[in-house]
LOSE-890332 format. One line per field, with one value per residue: residue in three letters; x, z, y of N, C-alpha, C in turn. Coordinates in steps of 0.05 Angstrom, whole numbers, plus 5000, padded with zeros to 4 digits. Last residue first. Example, Ala and Ser with C-alpha at 12.3 -4.5 7.8 and 13.67 -1.06 7.14 Angstrom:
REM residues 2
residu <- [SER	ALA]
n_u <- [5257	5264]
n_w <- [5142	5156]
n_v <- [4955	4886]
ca_u <- [5273	5246]
ca_w <- [5143	5156]
ca_v <- [4979	4910]
c_u <- [5258	5264]
c_w <- [5157	5156]
c_v <- [5001	4934]
***
This chain:
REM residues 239
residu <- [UNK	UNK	UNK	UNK	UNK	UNK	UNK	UNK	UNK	UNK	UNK	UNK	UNK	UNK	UNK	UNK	UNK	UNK	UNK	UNK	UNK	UNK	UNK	UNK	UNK	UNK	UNK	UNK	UNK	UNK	UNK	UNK	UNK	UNK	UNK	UNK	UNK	UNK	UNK	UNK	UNK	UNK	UNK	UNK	UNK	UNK	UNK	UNK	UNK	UNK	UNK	UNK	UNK	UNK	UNK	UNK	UNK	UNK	UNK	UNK	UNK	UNK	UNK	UNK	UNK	UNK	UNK	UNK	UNK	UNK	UNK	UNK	UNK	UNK	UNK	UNK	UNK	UNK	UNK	UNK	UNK	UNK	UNK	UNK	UNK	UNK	UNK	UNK	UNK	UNK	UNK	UNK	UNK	UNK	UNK	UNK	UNK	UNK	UNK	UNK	UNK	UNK	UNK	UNK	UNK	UNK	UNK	UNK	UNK	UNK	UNK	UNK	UNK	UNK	UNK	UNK	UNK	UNK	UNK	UNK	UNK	UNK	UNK	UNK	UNK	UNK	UNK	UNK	UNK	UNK	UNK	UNK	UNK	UNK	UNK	UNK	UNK	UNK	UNK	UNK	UNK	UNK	UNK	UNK	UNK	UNK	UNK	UNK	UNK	UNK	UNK	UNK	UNK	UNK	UNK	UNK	UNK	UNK	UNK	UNK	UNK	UNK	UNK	UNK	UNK	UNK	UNK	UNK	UNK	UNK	UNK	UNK	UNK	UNK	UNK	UNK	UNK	UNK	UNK	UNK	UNK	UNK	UNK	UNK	UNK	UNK	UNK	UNK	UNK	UNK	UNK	UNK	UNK	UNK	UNK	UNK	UNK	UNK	UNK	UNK	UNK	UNK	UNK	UNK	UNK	UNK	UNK	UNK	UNK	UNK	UNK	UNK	UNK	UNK	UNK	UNK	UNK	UNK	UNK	UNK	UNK	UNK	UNK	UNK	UNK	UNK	UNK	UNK	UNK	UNK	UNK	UNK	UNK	UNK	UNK	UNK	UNK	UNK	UNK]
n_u <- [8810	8822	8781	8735	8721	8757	8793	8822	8787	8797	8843	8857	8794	8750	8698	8668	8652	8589	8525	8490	8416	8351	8302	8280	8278	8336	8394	8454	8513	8580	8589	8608	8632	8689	8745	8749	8743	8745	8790	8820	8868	8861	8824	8855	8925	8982	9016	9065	9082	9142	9163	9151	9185	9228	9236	9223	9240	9292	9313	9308	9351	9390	9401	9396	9464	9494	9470	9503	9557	9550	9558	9574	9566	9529	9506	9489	9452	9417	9393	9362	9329	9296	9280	9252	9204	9167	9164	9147	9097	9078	9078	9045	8998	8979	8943	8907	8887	8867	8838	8800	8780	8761	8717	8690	8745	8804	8856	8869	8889	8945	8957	8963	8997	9052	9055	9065	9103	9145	9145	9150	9174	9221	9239	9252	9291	9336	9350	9370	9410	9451	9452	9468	9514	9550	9554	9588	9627	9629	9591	9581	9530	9516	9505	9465	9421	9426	9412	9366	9330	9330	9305	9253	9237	9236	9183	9147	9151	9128	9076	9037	9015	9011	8975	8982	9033	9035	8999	9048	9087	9080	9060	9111	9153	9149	9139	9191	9216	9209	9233	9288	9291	9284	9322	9373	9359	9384	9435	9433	9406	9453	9514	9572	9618	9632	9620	9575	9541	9520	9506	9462	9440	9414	9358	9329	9331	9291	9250	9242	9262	9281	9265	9212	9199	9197	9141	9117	9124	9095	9041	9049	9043	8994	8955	8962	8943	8890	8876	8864	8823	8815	8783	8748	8724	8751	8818	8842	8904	8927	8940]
n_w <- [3915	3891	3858	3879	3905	3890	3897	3850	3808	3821	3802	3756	3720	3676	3623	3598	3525	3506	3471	3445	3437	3412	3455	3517	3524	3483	3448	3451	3402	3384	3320	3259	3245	3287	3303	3363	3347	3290	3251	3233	3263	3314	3332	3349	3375	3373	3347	3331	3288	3293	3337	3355	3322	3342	3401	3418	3376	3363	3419	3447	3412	3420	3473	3469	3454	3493	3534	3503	3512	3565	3576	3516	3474	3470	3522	3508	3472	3497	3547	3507	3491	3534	3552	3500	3502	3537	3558	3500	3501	3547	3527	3472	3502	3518	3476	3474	3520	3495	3465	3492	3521	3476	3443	3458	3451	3425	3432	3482	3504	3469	3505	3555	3539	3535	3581	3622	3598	3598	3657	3685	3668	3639	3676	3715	3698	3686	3731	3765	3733	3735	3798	3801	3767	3801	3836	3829	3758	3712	3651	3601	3592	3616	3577	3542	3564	3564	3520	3521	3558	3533	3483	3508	3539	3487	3459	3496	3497	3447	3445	3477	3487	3514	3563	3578	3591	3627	3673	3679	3704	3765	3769	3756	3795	3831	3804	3790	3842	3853	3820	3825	3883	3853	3827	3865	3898	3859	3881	3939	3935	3903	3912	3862	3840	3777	3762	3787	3794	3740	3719	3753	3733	3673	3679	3716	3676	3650	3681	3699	3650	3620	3571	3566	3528	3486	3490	3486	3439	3408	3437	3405	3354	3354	3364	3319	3284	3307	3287	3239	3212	3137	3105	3108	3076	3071	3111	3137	3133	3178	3182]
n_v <- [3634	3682	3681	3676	3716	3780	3825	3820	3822	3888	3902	3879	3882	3833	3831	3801	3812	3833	3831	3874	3865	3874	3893	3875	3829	3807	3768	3776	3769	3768	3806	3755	3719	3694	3683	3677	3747	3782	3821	3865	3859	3880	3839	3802	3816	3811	3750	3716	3712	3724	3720	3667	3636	3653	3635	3589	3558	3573	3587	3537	3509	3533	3514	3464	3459	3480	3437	3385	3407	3401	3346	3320	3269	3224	3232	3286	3273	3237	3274	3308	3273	3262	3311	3322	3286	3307	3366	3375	3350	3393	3439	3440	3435	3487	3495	3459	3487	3541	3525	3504	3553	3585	3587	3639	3663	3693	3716	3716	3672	3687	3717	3690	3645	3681	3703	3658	3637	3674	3693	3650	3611	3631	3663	3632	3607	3643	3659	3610	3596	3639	3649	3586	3581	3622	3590	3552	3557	3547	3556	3550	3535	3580	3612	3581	3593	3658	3657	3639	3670	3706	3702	3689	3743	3775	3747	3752	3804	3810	3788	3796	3865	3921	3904	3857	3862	3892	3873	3823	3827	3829	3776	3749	3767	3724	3671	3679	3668	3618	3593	3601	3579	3518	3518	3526	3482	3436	3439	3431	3373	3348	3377	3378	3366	3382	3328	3302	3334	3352	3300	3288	3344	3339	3310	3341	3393	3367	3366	3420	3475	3506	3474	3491	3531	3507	3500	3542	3564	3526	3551	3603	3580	3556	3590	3636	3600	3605	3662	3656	3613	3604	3623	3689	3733	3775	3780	3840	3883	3915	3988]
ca_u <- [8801	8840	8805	8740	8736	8729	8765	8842	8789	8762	8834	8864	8810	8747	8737	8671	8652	8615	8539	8512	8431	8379	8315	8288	8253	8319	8367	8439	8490	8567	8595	8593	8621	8664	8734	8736	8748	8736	8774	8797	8865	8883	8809	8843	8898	8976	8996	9049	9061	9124	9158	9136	9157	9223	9242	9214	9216	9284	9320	9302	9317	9386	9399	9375	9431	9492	9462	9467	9541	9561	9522	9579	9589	9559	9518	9513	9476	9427	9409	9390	9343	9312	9301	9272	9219	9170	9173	9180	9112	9082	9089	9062	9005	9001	8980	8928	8892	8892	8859	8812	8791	8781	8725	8679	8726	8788	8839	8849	8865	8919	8958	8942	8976	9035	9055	9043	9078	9141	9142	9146	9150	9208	9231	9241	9276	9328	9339	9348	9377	9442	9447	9446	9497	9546	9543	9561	9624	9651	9603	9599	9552	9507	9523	9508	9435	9427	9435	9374	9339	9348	9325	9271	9251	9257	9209	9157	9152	9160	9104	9057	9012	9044	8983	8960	9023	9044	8989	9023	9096	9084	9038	9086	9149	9136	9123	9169	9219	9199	9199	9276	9296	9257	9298	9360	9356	9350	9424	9445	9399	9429	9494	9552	9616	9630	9644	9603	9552	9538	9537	9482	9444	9434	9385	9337	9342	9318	9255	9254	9238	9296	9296	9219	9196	9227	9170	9113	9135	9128	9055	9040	9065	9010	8956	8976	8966	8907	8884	8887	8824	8823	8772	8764	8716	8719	8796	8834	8868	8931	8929]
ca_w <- [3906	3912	3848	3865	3925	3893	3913	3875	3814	3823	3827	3771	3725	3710	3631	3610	3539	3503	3490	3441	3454	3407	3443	3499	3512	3505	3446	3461	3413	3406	3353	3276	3224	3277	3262	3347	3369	3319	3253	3220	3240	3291	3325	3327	3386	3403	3346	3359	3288	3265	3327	3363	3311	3322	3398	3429	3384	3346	3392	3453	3406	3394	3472	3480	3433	3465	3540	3503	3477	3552	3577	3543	3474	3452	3527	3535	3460	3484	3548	3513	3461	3529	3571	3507	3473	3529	3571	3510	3484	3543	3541	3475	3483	3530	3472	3461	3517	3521	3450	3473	3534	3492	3436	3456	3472	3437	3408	3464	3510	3462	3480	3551	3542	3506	3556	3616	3607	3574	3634	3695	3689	3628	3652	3717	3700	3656	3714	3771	3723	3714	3783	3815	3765	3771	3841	3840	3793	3715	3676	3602	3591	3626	3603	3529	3563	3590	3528	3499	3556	3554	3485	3491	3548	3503	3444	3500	3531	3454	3432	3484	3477	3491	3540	3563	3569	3608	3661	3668	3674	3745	3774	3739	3763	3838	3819	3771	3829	3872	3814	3800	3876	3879	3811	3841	3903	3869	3856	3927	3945	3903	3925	3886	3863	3815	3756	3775	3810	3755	3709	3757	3754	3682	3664	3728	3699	3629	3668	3721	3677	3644	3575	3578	3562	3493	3484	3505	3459	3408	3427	3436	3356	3346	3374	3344	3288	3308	3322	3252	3226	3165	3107	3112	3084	3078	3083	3147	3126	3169	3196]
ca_v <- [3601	3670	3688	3658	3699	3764	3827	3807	3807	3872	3910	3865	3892	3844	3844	3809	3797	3836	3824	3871	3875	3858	3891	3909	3835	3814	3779	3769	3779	3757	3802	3779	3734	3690	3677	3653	3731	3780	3795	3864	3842	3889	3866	3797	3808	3812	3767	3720	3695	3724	3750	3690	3647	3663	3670	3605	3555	3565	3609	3565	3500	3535	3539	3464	3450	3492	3470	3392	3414	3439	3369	3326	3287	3222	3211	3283	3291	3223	3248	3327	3279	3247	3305	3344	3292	3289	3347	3385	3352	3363	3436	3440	3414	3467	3509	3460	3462	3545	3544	3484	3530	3592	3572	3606	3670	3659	3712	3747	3678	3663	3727	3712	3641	3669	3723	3683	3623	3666	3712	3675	3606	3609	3677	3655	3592	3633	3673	3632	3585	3634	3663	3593	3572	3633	3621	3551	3563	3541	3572	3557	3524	3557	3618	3588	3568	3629	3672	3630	3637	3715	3709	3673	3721	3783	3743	3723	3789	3828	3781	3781	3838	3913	3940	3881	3845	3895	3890	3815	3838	3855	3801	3744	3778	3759	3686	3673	3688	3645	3589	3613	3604	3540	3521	3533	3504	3444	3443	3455	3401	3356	3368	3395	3363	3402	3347	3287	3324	3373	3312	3278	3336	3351	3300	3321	3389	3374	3339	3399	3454	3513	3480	3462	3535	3529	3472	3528	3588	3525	3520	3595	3601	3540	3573	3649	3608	3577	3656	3672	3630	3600	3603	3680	3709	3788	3770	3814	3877	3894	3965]
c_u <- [8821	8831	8821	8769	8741	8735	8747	8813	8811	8772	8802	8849	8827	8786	8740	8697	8665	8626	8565	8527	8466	8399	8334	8292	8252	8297	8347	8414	8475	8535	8577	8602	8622	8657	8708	8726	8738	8746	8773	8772	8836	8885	8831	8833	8873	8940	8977	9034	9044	9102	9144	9135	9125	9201	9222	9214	9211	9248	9294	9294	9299	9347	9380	9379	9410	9463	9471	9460	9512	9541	9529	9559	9593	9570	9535	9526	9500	9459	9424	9405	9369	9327	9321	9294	9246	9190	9179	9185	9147	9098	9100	9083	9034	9010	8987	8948	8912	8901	8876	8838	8808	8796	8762	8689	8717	8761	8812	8840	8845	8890	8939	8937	8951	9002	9038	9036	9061	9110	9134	9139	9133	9169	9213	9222	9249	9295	9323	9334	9364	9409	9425	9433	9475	9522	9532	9544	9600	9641	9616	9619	9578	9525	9523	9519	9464	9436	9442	9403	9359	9348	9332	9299	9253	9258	9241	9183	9159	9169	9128	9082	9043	9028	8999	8951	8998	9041	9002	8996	9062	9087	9044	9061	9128	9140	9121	9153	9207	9199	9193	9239	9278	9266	9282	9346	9346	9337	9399	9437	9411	9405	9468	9532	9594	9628	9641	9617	9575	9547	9542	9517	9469	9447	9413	9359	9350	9335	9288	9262	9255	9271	9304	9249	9212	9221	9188	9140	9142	9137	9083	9053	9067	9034	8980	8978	8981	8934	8904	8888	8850	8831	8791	8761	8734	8716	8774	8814	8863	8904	8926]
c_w <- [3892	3922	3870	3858	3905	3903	3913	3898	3844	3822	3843	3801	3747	3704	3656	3620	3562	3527	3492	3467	3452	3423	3426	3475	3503	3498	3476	3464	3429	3411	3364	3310	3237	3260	3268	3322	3357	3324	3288	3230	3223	3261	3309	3320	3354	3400	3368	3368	3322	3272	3311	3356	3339	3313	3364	3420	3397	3346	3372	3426	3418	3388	3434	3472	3441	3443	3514	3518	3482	3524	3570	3551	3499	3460	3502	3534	3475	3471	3524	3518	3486	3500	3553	3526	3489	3521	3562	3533	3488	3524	3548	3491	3485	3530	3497	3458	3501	3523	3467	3465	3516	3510	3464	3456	3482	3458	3402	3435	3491	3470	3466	3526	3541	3518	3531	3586	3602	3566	3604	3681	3680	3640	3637	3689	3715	3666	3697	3751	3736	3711	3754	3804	3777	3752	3816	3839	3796	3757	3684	3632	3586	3624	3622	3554	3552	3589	3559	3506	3542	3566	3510	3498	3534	3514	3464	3478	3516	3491	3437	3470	3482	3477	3520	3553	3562	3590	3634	3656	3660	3719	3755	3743	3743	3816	3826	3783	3808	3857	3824	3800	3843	3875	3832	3836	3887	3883	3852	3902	3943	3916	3905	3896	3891	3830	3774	3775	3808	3787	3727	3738	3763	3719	3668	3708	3713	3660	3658	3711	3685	3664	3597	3582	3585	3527	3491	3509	3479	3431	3431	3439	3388	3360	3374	3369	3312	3310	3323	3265	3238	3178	3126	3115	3088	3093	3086	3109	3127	3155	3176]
c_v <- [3581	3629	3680	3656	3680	3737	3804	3807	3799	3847	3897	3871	3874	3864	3840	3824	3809	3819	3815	3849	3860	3870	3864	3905	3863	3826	3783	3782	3759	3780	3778	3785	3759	3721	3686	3651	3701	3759	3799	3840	3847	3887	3880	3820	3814	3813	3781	3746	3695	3726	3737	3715	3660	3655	3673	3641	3575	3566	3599	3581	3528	3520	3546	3503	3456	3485	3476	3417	3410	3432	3396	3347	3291	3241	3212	3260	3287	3250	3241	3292	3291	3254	3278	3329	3301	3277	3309	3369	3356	3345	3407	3437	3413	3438	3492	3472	3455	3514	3536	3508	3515	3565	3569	3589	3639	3670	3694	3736	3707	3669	3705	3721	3663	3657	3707	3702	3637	3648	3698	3691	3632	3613	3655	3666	3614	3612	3666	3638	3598	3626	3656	3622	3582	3602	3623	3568	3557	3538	3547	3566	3528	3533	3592	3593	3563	3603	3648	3636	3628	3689	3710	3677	3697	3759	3739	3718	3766	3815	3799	3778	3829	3890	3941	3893	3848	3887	3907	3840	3828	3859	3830	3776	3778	3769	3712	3682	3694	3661	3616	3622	3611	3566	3528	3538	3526	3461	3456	3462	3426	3372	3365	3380	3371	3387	3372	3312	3311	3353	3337	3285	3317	3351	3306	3308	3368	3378	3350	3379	3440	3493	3482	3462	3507	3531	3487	3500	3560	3536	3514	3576	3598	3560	3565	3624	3618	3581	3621	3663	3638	3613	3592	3644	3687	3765	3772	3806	3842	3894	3942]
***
């Protein structure tokens, strides 16, 4: 097991902030902004609809959706980094098939997937992996990793515009694939740490557990867990 410093003068988890972060910019490959760029070239050269296109990505979301429930007690039991490495990579493969396909089918397939895995698996994996390292401090953790998301929607539609406008949207799907790889796959193996107790270190760096003094006592106060089976029961959760 890893040994943590008695006194550490910075805390692990940022890292696992930051690593989240990136996960979050690779996620922007298969969104709507990088999509709305690519559009008018698949209409120019297929010939397809915009609603044919945009099918697509509803198909993908749906599909994010029924994957999120099941790969989410995995990410539990594994932590996020082998969920948000694999769907790097199966982004990353996507965006080469991508540019390379040729048919409607073999589009709708493709972003299905890759926009699935973005929503669906790579969202989830790094935000819960964030949330373990974060109690007190948890909101700002989860804030700033979708720093990153913003960021990609920022930056991303207009860098791919400018590759299409010197070359053609095949080489911006070859470049957006290599940002995948770059942000999404490799410093999640490094740096996407499935949780602080590995490390010798608690939750928010702090010295000690979370106590709360009573008239029994000093008393350990841990923080709450609900199971999926207790939260699908409460009404906040469907709120």
């Amino acid at each position: 097991m890893p040994q943590a410093d008695s006194n550490p003068r910075f805390f692990l988890g940022w890292t696992v902030v930051a690593a989240a972060a990136l996960s979050a910019i690779a996620q922007v490959a298969f969104f709507n902004p990088i999509l709305g760029v690519l559009i008018p070239e698949f209409e120019r050269e297929f010939g397809w609809s915009r609603t044919e296109i945009s099918l697509a990505a509803t198909v993908g979301t749906v599909c994010a959706a029924l994957i999120a429930p099941y790969f989410g007690p995995l990410i539990d039991r594994y932590g996020g980094k082998p969920f948000v490495a694999a769907g790097g990579i199966v982004m990353a493969i996507g965006l080469v098939a991508l540019a390379n396909m040729e048919t409607e089918w073999q589009f709708f397939v493709i972003y299905a997937i890759g926009r699935s895995m973005a929503a669906g698996l790579l969202n989830v994996a790094a935000t819960v992996t964030v949330s373990k390292w974060f109690i007190r401090k948890r909101g700002m953790a989860v804030g700033l990793t979708t720093i990153g998301t913003r960021i990609g929607f920022a930056t991303m539609p207009i860098g791919a515009q400018l590759i299409i406008d010197q070359y053609d949207w095949r080489v911006a799907c070859y470049v957006l694939a290599a940002i995948v790889a770059t942000f999404g796959i490799l410093p999640a193996v490094q740096w996407l740490h499935r949780r602080p107790e590995a490390f010798g270190l608690l939750p928010d760096g702090a010295k000690t557990p979370p106590v709360t003094v009573t008239s029994a006592g000093t008393v350990v106060q841990q923080e709450v867990n609900w199971t999926r089976h207790d939260a699908l029961r409460t009404s906040a959760f469907w709120m």
